[in-house]
VEXLUM-74067 format. One record per residue: residue number from 1; residue in one letter; x, z, y of N, C-alpha, C in turn. Coordinates in Angstrom, 2 decimals. Example, Ala and Ser with C-alpha at 12.3 -4.5 7.8 and 13.67 -1.06 7.14 Angstrom:
2
     n   res    n.east      n.up   n.north   ca.east     ca.up   ca.north    c.east      c.up   c.north
     1     a     13.19      7.80     -5.69     12.30      7.80      -4.50     13.20      7.80     -3.30
     2     s     12.85      7.08     -2.25     13.67      7.14      -1.06     12.90      7.87      0.03
***
This chain:
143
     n   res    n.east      n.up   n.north   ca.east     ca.up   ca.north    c.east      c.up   c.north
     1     x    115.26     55.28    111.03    115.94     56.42     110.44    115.48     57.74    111.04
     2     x    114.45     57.59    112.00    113.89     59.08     112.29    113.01     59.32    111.70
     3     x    112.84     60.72    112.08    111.54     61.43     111.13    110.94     62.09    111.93
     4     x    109.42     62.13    112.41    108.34     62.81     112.97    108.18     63.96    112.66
     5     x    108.41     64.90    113.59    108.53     65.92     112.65    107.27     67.17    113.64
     6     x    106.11     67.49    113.27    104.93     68.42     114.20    105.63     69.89    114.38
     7     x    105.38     69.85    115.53    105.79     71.09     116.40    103.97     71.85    116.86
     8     x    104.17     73.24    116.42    102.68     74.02     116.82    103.33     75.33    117.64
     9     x    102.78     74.74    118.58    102.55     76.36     119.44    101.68     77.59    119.09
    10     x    102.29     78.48    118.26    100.96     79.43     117.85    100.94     81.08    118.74
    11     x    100.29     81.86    118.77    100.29     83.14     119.33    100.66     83.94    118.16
    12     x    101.06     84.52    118.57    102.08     85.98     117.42    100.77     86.90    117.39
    13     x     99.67     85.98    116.46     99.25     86.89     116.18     98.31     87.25    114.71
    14     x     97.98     87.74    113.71     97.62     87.81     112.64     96.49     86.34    112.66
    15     x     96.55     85.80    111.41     95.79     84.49     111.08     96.03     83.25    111.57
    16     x     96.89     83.11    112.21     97.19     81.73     113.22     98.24     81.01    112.46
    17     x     99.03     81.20    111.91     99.75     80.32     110.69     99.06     80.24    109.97
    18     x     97.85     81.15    109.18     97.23     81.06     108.09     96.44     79.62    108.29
    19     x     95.77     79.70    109.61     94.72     78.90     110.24     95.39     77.28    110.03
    20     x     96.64     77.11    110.72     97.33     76.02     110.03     97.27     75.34    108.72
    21     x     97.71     76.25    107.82     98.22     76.19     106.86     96.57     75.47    105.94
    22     x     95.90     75.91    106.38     94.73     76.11     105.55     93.82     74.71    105.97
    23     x     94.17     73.87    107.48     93.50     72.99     107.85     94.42     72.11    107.70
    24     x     95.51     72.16    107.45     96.61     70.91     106.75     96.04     70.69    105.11
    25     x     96.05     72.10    104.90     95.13     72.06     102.86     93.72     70.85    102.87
    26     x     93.11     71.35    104.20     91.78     71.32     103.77     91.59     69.19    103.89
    27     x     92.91     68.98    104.74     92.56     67.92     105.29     93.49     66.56    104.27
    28     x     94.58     67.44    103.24     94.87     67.05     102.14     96.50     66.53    102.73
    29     x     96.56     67.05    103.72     98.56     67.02     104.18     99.17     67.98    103.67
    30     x    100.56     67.32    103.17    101.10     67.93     101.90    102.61     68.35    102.87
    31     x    102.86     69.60    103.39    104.04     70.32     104.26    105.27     70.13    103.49
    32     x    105.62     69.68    103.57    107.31     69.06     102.62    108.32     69.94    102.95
    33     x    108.29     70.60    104.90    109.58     71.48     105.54    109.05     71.92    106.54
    34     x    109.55     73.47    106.27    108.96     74.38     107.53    110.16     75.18    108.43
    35     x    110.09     75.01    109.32    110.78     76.29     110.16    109.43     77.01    110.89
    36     x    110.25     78.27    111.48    109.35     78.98     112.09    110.35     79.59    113.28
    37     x    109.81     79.54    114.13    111.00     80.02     115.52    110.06     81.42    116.53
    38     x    110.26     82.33    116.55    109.55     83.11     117.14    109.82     84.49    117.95
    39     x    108.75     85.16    119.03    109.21     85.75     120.02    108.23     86.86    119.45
    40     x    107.52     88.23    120.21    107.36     88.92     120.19    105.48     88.40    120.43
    41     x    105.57     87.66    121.52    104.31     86.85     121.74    103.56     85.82    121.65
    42     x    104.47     84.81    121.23    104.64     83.36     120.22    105.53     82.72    119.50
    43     x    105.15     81.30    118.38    106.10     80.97     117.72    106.04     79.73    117.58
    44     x    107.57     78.90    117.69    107.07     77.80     117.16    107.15     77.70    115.80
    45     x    105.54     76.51    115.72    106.06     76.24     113.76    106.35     74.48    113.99
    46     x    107.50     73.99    113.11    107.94     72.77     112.93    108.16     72.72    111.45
    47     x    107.14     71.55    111.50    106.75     71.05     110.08    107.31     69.73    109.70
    48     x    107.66     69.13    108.55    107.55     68.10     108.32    106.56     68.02    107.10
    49     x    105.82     67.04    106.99    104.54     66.69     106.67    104.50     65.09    105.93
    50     x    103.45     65.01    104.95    103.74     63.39     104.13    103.22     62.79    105.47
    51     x    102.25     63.11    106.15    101.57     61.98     106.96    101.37     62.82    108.57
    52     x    102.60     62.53    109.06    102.69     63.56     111.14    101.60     62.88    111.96
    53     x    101.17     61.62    112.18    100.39     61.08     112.86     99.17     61.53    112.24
    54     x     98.82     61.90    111.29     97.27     62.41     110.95     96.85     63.33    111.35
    55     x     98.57     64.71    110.94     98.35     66.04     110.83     98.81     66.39    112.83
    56     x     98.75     65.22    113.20     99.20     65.70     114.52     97.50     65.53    115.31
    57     x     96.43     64.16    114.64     95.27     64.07     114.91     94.72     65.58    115.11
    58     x     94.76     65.97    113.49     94.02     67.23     112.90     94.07     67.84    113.94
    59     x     95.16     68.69    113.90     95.49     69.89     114.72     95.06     70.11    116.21
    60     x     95.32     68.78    117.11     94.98     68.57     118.20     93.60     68.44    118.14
    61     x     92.94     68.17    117.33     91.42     68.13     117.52     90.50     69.61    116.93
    62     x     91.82     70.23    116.26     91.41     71.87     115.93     92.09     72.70    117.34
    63     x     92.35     72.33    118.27     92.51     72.94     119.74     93.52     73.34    119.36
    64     x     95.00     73.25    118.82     95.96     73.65     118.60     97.27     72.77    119.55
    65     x     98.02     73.64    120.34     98.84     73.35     121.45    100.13     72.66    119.99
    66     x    100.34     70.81    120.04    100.68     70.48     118.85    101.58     68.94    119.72
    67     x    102.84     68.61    119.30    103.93     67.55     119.85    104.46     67.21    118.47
    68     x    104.48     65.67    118.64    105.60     65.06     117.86    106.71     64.94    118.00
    69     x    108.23     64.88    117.34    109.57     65.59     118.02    110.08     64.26    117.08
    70     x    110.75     63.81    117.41    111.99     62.79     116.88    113.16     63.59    116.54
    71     x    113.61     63.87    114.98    114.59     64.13     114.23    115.28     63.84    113.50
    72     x    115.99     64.61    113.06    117.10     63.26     111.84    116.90     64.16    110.66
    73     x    116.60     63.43    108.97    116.81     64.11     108.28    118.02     63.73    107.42
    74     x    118.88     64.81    107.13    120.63     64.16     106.76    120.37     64.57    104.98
    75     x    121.15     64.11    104.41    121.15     64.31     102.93    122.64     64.59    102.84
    76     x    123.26     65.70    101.92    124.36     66.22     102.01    124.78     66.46    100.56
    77     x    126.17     66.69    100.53    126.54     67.36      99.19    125.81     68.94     99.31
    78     x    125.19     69.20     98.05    124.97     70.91      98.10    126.15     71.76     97.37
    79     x    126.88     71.91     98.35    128.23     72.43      97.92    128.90     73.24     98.92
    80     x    129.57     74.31     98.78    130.36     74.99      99.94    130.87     73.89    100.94
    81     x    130.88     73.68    101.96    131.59     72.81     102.82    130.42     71.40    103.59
    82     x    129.38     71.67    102.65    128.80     70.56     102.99    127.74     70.22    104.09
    83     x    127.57     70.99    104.69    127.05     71.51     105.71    128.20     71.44    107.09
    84     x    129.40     71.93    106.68    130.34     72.01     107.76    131.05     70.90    108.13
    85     x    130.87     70.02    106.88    131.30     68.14     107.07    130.40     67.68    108.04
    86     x    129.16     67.61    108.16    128.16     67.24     108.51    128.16     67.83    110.18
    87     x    128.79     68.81    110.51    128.59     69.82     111.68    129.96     69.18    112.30
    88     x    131.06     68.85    111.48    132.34     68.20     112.00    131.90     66.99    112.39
    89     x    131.50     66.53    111.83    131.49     64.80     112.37    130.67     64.91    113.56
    90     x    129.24     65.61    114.08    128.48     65.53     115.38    129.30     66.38    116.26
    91     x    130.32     67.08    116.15    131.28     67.74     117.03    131.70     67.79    117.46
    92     x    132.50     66.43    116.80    133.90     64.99     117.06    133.18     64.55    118.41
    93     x    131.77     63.69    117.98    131.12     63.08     118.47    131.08     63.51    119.72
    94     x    130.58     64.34    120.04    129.92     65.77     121.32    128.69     65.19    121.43
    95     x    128.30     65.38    120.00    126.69     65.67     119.81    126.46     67.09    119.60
    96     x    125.48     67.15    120.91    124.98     68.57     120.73    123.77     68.85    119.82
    97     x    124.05     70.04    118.68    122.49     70.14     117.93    121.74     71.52    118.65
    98     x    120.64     70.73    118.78    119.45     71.70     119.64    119.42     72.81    118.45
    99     x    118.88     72.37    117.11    118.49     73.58     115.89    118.29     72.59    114.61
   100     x    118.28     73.16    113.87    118.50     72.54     111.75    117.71     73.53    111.44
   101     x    117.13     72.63    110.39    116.61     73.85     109.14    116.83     72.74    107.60
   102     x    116.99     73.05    106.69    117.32     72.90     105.47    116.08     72.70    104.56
   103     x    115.94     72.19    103.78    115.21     72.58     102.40    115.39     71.93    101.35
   104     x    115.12     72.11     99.75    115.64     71.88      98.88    115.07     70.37     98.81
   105     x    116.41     69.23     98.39    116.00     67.84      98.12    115.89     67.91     96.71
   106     x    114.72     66.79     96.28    114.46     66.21      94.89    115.66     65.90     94.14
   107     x    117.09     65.58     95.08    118.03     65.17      94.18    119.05     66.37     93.75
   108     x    119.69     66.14     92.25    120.46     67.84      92.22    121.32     67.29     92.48
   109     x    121.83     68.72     93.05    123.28     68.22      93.71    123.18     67.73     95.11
   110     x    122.16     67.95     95.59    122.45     67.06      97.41    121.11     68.46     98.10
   111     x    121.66     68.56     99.61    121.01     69.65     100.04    120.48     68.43    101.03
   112     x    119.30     68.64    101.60    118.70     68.09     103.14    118.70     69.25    103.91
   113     x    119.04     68.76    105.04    118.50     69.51     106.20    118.41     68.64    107.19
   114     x    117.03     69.37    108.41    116.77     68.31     109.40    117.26     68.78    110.68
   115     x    117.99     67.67    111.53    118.39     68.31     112.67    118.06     67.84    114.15
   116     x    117.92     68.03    114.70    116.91     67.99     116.28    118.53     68.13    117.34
   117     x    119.00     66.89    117.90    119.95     66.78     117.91    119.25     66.03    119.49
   118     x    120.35     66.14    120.90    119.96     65.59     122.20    120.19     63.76    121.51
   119     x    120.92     63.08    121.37    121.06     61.89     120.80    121.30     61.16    119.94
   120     x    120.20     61.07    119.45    119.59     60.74     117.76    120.26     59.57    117.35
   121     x    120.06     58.48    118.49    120.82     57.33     117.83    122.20     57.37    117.68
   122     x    122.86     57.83    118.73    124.35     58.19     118.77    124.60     59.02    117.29
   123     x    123.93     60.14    116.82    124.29     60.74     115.42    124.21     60.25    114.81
   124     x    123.13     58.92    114.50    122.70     58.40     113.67    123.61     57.26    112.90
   125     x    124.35     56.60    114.13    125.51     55.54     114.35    126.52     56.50    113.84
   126     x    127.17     57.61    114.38    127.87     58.21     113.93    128.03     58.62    112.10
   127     x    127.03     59.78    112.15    127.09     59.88     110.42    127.39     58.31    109.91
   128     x    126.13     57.45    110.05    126.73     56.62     108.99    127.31     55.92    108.50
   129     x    128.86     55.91    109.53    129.75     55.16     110.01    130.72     56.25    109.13
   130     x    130.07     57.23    108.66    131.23     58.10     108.35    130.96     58.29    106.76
   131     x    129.37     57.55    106.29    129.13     57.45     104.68    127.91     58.91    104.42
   132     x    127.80     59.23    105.55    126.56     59.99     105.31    125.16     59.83    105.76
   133     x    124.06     59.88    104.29    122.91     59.44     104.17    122.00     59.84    105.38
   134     x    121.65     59.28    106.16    120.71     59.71     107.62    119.01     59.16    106.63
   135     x    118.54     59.83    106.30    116.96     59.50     105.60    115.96     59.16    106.33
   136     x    115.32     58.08    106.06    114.09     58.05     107.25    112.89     58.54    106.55
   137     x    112.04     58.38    107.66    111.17     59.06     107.53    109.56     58.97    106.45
   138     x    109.69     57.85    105.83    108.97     57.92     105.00    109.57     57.84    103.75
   139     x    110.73     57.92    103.35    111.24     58.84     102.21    110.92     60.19    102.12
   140     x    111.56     60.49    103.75    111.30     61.98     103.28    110.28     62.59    103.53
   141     x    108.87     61.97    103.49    107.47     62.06     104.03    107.05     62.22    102.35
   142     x    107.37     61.36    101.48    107.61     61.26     100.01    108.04     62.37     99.05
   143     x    109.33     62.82     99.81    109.76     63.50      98.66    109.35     64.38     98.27
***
C-alpha cells in the first residue's frame, strides 16, 4: 500500500526544474504528482511518477542530488469535509503528518492526496480500519 514517491534536490536557480522535467520527457516517465517545496537557495521537487525506480536510475545518473521516500496515497470524497475526515482519523491516531499534496484522481467525485506521514503502517492500519481507500502504488503509478 505504499507509494515511491522521487524527491530532487534542485538549486533555486533558472533551468533546473526545466532540466528535470525535460529528462523525465526524454526518457518517456510520465509525472502523475508534483509538489515543489522551496527556499530562497533551493527546492525540493517530489514527484510521483508511472515508473520511481527508473526515474530515480535517470536522475542519479544525470548527477542530480535524488531519494526514494515511502508515502501513502489516500483516495477521498472530493467534497467540503473530506480532507478533514481524513486529518481526524491520523489525529485520533497521533499520527504525525510530515506534508500532503493533492491532485486530481481519474475518479469523479473522489480527490487523492499523498501524505508523508512518520508511521506509514500505523496510518495505513488505521485509515482502513476506518473504510478509507489507502492506494498502492502501482495504481497510482497508472492513473
Amino acid at each position: 500500500m505504499k507509494v515511491k514517491q522521487i524527491s530532487i534536490f534542485l538549486e533555486n536557480k533558472s533551468g533546473r526544474l526545466n532540466a528535470v522535467t525535460n529528462l523525465l520527457a526524454e526518457k518517456g516517465i510520465n509525472i502523475r504528482a508534483l509538489s515543489i517545496a522551496d527556499t530562497s537557495a533551493f527546492g525540493i521537487l517530489r514527484l510521483i511518477v508511472n515508473d520511481p525506480e527508473r526515474a530515480y536510475k535517470e536522475l542519479k545518473e544525470a548527477a542530480f542530488t535524488v531519494s526514494l521516500t515511502d508515502v501513502l496515497g489516500v483516495e477521498m470524497p472530493d467534497k467540503p469535509g473530506g480532507l478533514a475526515m481524513v486529518m481526524d482519523i491520523l489525529t485520533e491516531a497521533g499520527i504525525n503528518i510530515e506534508y500532503l499534496y493533492a491532485f486530481i484522481s481519474s475518479d469523479q467525485g473522489k480527490a487523492m492526496v499523498i501524505f508523508r506521514v512518520e508511521n506509514l503502517d500505523e496510518a495505513i492500519e488505521c485509515l482502513l480500519k476506518e473504510g478509507i481507500r489507502v492506494v498502492d502504488g502501482e495504481t497510482l503509478y497508472k492513473m
